[in-house]
Backbone bond lengths (Angstrom), bond angles and torsions (degrees), N, CA, C in turn:
res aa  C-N    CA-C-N  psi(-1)  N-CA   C-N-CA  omega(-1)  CA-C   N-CA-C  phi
1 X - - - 1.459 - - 1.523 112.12 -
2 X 1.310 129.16 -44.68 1.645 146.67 172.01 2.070 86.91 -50.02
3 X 0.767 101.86 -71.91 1.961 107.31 -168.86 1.528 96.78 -48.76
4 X 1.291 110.47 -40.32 1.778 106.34 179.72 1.162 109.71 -45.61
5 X 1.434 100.71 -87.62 1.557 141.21 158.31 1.703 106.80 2.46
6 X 1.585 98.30 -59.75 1.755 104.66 -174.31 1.440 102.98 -72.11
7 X 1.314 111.75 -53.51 1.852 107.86 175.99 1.266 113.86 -21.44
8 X 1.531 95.27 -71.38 1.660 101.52 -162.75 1.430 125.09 -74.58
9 X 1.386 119.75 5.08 1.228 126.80 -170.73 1.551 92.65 -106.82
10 X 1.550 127.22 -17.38 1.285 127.42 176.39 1.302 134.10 -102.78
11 X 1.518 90.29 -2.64 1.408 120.78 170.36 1.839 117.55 -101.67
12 X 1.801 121.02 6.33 0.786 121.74 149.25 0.958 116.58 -107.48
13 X 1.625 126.64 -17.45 1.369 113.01 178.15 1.436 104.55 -74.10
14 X 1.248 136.12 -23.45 1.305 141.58 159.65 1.236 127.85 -42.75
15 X 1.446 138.82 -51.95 1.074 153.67 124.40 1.712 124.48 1.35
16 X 1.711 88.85 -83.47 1.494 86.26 159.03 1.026 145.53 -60.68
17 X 1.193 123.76 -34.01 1.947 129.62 178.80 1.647 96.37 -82.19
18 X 1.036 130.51 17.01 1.700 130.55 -166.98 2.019 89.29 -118.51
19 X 1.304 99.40 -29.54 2.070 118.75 -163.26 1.180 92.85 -91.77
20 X 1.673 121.63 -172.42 1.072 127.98 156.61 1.170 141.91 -50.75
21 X 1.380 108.69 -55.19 1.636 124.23 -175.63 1.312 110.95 -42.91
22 X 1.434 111.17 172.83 1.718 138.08 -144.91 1.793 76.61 -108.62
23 X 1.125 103.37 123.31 1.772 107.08 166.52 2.007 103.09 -115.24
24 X 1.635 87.08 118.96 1.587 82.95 172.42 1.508 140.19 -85.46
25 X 1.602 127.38 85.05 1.249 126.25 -160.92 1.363 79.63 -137.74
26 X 1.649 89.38 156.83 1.345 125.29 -163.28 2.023 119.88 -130.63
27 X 1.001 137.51 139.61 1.816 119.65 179.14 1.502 90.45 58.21
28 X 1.221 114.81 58.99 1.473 112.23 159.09 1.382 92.88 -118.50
29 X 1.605 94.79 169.48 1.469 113.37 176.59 1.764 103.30 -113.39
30 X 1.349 101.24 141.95 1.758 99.56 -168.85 1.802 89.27 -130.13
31 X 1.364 95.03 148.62 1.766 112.61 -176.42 1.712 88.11 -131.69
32 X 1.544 102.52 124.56 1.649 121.00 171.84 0.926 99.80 -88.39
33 X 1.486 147.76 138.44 1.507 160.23 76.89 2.139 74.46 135.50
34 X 1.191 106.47 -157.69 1.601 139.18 -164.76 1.269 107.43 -107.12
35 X 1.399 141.12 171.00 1.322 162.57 134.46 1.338 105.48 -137.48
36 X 1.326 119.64 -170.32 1.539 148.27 127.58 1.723 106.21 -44.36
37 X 0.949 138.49 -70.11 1.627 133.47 -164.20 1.097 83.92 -113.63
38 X 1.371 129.00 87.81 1.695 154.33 109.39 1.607 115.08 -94.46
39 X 1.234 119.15 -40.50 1.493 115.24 143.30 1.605 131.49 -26.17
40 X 1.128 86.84 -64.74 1.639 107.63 176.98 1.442 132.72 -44.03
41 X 1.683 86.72 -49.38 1.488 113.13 -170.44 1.058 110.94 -94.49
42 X 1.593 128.26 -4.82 1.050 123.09 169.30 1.703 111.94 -93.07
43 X 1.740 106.21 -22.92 1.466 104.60 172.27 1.431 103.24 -69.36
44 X 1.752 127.38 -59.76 1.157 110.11 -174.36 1.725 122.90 -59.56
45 X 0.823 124.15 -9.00 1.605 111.08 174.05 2.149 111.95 -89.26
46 X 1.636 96.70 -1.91 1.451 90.77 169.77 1.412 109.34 -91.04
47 X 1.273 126.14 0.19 1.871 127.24 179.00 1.962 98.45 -83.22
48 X 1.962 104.05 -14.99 1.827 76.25 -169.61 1.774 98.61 -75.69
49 X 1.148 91.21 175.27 1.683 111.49 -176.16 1.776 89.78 -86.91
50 X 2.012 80.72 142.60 1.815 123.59 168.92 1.655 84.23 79.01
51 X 1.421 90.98 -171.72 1.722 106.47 -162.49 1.765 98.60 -83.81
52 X 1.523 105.81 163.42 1.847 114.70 -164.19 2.092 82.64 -145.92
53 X 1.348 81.41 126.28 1.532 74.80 164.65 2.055 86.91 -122.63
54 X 1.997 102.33 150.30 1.790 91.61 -164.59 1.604 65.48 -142.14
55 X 1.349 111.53 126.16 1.607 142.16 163.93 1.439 101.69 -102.05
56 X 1.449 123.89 115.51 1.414 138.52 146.32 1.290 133.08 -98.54
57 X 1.471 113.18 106.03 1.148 119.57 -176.36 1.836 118.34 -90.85
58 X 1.247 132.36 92.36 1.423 130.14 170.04 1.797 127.16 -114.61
59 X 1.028 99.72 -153.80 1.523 97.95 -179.44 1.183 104.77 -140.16
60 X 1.420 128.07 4.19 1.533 142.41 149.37 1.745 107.16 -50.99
61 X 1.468 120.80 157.07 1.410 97.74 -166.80 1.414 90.17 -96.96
62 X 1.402 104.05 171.82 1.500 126.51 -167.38 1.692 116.18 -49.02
63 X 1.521 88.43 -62.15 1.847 106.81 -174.21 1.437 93.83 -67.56
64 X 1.333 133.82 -29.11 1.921 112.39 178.77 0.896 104.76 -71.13
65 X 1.603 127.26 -43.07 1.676 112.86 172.99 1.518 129.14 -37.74
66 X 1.634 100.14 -42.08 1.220 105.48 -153.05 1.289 101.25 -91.56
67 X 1.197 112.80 -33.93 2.128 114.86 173.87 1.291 104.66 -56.94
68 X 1.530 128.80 -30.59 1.497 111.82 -177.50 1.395 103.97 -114.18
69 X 1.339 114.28 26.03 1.595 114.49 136.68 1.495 134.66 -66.07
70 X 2.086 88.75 -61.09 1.303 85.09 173.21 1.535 129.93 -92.08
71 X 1.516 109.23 -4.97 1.684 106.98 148.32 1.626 114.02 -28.24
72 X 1.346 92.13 -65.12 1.777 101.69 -170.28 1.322 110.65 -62.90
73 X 1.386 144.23 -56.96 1.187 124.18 158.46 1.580 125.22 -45.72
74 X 1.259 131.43 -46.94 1.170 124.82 -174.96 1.718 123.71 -71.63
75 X 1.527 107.58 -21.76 1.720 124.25 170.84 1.315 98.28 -63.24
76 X 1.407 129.18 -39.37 1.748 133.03 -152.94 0.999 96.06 -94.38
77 X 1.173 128.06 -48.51 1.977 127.11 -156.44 1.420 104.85 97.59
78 X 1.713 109.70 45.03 1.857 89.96 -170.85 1.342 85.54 -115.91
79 X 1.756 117.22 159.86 1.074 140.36 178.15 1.777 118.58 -100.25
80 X 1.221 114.90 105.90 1.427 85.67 171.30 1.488 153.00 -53.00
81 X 0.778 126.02 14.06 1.959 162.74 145.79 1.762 83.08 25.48
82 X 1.624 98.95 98.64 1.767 94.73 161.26 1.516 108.10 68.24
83 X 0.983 127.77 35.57 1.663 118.57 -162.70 1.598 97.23 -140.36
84 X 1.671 119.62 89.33 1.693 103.35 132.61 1.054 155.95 -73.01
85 X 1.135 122.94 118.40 1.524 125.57 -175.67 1.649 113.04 -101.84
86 X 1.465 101.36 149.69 1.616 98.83 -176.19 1.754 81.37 -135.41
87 X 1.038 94.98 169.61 1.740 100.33 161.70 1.667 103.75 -170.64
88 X 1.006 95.56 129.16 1.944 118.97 -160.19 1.564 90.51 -117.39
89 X 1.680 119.68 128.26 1.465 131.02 165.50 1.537 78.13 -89.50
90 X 1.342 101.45 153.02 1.111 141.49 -178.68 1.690 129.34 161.40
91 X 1.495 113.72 177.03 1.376 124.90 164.56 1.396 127.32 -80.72
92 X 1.346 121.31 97.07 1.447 123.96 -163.89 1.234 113.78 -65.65
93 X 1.138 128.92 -26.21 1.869 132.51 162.97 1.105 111.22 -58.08
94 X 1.610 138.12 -34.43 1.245 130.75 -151.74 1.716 122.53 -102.67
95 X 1.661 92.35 112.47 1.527 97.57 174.57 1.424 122.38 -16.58
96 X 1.359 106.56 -60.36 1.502 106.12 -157.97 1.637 101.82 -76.49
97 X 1.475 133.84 -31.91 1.378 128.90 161.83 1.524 105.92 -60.68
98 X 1.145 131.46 -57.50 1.600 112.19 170.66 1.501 125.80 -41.45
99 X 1.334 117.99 -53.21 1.281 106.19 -156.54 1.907 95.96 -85.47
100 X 1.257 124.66 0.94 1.219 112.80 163.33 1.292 118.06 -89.11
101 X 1.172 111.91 -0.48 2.019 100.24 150.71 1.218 124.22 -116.57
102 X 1.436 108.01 33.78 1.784 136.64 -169.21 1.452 103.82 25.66
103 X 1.092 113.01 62.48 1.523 109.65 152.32 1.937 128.79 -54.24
104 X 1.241 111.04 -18.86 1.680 107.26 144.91 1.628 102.80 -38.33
105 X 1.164 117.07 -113.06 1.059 152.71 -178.05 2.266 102.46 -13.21
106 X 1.406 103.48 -13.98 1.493 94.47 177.99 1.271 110.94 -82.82
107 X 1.747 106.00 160.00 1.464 115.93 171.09 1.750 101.14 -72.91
108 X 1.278 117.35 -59.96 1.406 94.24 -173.68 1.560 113.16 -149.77
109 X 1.410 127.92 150.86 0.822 109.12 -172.53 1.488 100.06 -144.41
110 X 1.808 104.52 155.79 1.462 114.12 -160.26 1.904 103.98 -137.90
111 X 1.543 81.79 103.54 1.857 84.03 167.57 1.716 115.74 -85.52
112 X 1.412 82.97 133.13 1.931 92.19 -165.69 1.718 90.82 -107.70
113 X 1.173 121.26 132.15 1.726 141.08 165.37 1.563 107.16 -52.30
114 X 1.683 110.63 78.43 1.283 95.24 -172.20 1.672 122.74 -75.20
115 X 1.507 102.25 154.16 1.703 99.50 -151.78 1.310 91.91 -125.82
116 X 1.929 116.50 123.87 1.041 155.78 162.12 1.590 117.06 -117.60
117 X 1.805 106.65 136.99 1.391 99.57 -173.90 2.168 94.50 -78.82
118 X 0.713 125.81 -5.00 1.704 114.52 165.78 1.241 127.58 -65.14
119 X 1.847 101.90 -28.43 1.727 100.00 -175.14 1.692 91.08 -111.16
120 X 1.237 97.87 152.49 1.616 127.72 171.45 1.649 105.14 -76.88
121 X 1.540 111.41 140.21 1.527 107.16 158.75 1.368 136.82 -35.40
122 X 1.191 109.50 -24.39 1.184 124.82 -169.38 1.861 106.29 -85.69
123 X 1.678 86.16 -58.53 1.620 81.94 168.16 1.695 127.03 -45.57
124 X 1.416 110.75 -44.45 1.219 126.19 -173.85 1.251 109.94 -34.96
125 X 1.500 84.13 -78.68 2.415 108.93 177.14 1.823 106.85 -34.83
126 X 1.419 68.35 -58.04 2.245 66.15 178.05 1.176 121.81 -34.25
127 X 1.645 109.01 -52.14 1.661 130.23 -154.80 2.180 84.16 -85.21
128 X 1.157 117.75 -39.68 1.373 118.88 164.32 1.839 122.87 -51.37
129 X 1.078 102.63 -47.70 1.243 117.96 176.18 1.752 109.38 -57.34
130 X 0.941 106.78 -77.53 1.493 131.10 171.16 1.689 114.91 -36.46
131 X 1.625 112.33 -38.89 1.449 117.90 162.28 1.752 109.10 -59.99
132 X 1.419 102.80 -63.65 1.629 98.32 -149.95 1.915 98.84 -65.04
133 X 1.964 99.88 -35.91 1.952 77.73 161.44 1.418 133.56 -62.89
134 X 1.305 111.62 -13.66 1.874 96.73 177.04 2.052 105.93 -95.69
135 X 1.233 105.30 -24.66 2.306 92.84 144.98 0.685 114.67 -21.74
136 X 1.987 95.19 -75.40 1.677 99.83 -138.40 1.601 102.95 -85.81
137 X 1.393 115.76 24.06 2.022 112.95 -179.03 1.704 88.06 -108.49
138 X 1.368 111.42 -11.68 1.610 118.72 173.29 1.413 121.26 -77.52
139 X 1.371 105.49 -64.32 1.539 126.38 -162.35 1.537 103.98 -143.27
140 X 1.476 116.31 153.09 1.775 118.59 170.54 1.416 82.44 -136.30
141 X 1.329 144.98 -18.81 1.526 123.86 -159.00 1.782 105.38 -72.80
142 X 1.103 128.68 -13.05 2.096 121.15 -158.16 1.358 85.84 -108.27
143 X 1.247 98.83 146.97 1.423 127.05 164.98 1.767 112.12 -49.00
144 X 1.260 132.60 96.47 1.171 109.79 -179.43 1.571 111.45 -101.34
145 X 1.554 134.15 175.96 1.150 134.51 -158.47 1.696 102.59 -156.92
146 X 1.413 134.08 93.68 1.151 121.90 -169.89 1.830 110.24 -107.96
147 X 0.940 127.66 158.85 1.254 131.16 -150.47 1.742 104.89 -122.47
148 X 1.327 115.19 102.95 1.776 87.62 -170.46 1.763 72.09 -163.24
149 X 2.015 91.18 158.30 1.423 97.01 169.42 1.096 116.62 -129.90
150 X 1.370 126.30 29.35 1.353 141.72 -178.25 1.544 109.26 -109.11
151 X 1.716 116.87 134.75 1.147 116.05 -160.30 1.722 107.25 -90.46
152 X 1.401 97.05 4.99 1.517 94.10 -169.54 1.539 92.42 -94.96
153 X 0.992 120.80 -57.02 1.505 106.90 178.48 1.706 120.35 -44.97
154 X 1.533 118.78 -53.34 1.569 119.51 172.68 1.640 94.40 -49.44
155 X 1.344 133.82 -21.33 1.605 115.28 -162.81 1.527 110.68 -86.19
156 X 1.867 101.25 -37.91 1.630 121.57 170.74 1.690 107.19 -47.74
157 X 1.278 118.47 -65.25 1.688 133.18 -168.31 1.404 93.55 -39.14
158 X 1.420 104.70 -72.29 1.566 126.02 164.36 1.623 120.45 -0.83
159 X 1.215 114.11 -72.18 1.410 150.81 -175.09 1.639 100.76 -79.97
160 X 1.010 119.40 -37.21 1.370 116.43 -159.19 2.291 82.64 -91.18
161 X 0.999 148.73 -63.73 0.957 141.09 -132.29 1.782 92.11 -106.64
162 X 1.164 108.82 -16.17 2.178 112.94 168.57 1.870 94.53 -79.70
163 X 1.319 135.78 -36.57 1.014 127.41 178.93 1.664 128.50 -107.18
164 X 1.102 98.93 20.65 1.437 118.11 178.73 1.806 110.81 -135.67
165 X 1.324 119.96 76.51 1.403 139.89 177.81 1.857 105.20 -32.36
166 X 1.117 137.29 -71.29 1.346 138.08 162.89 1.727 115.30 -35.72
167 X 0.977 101.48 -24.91 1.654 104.76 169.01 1.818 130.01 -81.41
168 X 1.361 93.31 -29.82 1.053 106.77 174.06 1.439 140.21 -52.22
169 X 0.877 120.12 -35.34 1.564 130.07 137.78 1.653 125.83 -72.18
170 X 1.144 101.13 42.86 1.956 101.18 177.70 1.052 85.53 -110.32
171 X 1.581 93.31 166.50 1.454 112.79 177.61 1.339 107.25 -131.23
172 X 1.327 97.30 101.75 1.640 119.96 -172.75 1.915 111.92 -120.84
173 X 1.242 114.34 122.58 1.685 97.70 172.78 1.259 96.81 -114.26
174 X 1.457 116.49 -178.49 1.771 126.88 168.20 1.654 100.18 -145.21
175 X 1.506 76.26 112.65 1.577 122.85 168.54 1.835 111.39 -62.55
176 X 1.690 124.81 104.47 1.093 105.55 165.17 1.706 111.70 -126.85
177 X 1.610 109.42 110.01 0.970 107.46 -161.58 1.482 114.49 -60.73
178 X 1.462 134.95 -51.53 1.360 126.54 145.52 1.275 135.69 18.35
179 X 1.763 97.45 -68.40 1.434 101.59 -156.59 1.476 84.44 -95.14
180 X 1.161 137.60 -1.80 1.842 124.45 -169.59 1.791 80.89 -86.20
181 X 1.218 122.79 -58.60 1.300 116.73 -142.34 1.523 91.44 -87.16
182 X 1.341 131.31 -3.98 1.496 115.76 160.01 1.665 115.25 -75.85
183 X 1.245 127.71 -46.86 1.303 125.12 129.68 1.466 126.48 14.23
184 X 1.372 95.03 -108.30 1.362 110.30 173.35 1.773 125.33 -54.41
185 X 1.376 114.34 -9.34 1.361 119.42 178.45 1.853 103.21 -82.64
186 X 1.745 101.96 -61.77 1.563 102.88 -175.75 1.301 110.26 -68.56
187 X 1.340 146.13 2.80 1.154 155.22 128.92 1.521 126.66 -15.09
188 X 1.542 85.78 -86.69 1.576 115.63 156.60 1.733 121.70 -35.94
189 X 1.701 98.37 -56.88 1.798 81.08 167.02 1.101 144.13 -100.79
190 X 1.706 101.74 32.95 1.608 94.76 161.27 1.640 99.01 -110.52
191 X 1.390 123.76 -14.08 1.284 118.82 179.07 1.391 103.65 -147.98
192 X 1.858 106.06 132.79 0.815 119.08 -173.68 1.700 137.43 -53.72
193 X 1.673 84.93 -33.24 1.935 119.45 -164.79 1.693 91.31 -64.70
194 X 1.206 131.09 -62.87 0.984 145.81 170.89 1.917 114.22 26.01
195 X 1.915 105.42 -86.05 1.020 129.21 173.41 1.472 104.97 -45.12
196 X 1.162 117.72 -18.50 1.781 112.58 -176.29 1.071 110.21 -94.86
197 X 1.387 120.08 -35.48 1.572 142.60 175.96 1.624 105.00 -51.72
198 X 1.558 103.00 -66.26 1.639 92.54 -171.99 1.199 129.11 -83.09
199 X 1.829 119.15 -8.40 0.934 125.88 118.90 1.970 145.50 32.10
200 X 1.663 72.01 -94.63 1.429 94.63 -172.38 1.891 110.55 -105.86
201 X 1.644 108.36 6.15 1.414 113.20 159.29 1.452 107.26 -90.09
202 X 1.331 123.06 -63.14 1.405 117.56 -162.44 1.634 103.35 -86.94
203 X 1.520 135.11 25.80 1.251 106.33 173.05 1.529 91.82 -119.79
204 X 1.586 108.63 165.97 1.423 120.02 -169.92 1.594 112.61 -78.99
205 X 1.518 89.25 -3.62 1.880 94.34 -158.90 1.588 96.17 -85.48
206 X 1.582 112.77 132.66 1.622 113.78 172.04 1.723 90.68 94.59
207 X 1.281 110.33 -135.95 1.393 113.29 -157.84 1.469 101.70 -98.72
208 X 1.819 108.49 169.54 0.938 92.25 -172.13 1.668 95.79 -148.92
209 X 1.534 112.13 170.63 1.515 119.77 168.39 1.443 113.53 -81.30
210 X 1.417 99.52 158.21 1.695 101.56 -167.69 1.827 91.82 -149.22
211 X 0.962 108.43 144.14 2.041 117.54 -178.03 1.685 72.43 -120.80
212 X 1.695 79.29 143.92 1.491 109.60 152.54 1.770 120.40 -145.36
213 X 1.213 107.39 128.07 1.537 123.98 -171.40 1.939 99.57 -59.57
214 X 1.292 102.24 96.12 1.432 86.66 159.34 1.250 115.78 -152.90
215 X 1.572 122.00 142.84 1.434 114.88 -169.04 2.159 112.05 -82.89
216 X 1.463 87.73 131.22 1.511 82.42 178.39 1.793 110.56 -133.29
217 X 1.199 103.25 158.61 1.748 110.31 -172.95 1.458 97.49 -84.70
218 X 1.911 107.69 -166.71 1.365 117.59 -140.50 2.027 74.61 -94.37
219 X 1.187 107.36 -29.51 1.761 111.59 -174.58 1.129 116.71 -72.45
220 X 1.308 128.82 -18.70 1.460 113.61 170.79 1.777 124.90 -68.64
């Protein structure tokens, strides 16, 4: 009866965050529009520890998201362990689709360059660009993470948060998948170990890195 009970109570919250209505969750993790490693990133954020609820909002349709979700878990052997997922079609620019999955209120959120052979790179970044400004007219407090391989956009963000004083304390990075995996490729061919190496730094699975805020002098 408890397993019933949980179904159906997860099968309306399902419903709704899929509908219009305002769903109230909070320390969620939110994914803007699609890529290639939205799969990924949704497996690696199910290895962090305690429960993750990860809301994706795109304009990719729903069920493609979700078939090459569970492709990706089911190719790997991964379990969803503690992990809600919602995934809402929608317009990733648009206020009123954001703030109905209270993206204020998220721990972090990551616009991915969604990739279609119709749009050009260029288009992409734009449609990237154009996301993380209608956030940040939302929210500056979450970690955001934007995904682009065009230097004019990393140069805009750039410019936009050196000339905008309230910005200046955000916490924004730029993601270029390109240049990581060019990296990690010439890496790879002078040494083999490599691919295992980075691996087992940047994924959540097994151990992990931890920052801690502490003030220290010139002697420590």
């Amino acid at each position: 009866l408890i397993g019933l009970a949980t179904s159906i109570l997860q099968s309306m919250f399902d419903r709704r965050i899929h509908n219009i209505g305002k769903v109230k969750i909070k320390h969620h993790y939110v994914i803007l529009d699609w890529s290639a490693v939205g799969a990924n990133l949704v497996r690696e954020l199910s290895f962090m520890s305690g429960n993750k609820t990860i809301v994706i909002l795109a304009s990719k349709p729903r069920d493609e998201i979700q078939e090459e979700i569970d492709n990706m878990f089911l190719e790997t052997g991964t379990t969803k362990k503690h992990l809600k997922l919602f995934v809402k079609e929608g317009n990733p620019y648009s206020r009123k689709a954001l703030k109905e999955i209270n993206i204020d209120k998220a721990e972090s959120i990551a616009v991915l360059g969604a990739s279609s052979w119709l749009s050009s790179s260029k288009q992409t970044d734009s449609t990237s660009f154009k996301i993380l400004m209608t956030v940040m007219s939302i929210t500056k407090k979450a970690n955001i993470v934007i995904e682009t391989d065009d230097p004019e956009v990393t140069k805009n963000i750039h410019d936009l948060m050196l000339a905008s004083p309230d910005l200046k304390d955000s916490h924004i990075s730029i993601f270029s998948r390109n240049t990581i995996v060019g990296h990690v490729l010439a890496k790879s061919a002078i040494n083999a170990n490599y691919p295992e190496l980075y691996y087992s730094l940047l994924s959540f699975r097994g151990g992990s890195f931890y920052t801690v805020d502490k003030p220290y002098s010139v002697n420590e």
